[in-house]
C-alpha positions, 0 to 999 in steps of 0.5 A: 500500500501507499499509505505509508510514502510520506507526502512531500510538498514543495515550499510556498517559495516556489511559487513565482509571484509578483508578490515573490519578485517584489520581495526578492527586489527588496531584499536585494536593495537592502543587501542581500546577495545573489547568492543568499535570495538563492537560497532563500527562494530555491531558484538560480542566482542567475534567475534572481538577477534576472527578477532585480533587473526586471523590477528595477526596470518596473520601478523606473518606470513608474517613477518615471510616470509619477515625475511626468508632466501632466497633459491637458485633454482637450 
């Protein structure tokens, strides 16, 4: 029988969500390395490098359209 194969779950960290991709960009602007979110979130450190660089990009540009200038709509 089955009944004694214990059950194995994989970590919530697993999961990729922007919740998951903020949080690593965060961690990442306070100090944390490569290496360390890694581990942390169970991916590559190549893959936390790629989240960084995509966040910073989602982050520039939203400050970039919050210092824009307003346009009048005719």
């Amino acid at each position: 029988m089955t009944d004694n194969i214990p059950m194995i779950t994989a970590p919530e960290t697993v999961v990729a969500s922007p919740y998951r991709n903020a949080k690593i960009a965060e961690k990442r602007r306070k100090g944390a390395t490569y290496k360390q979110l890694a581990e942390e979130f169970c991916i590559l450190q190549e893959r936390v490098r790629q989240i960084t660089a995509r966040q910073e990009r989602i982050r520039k540009q939203l400050l970039e359209r919050i210092n824009a200038p307003l346009r009048h709509v005719a």
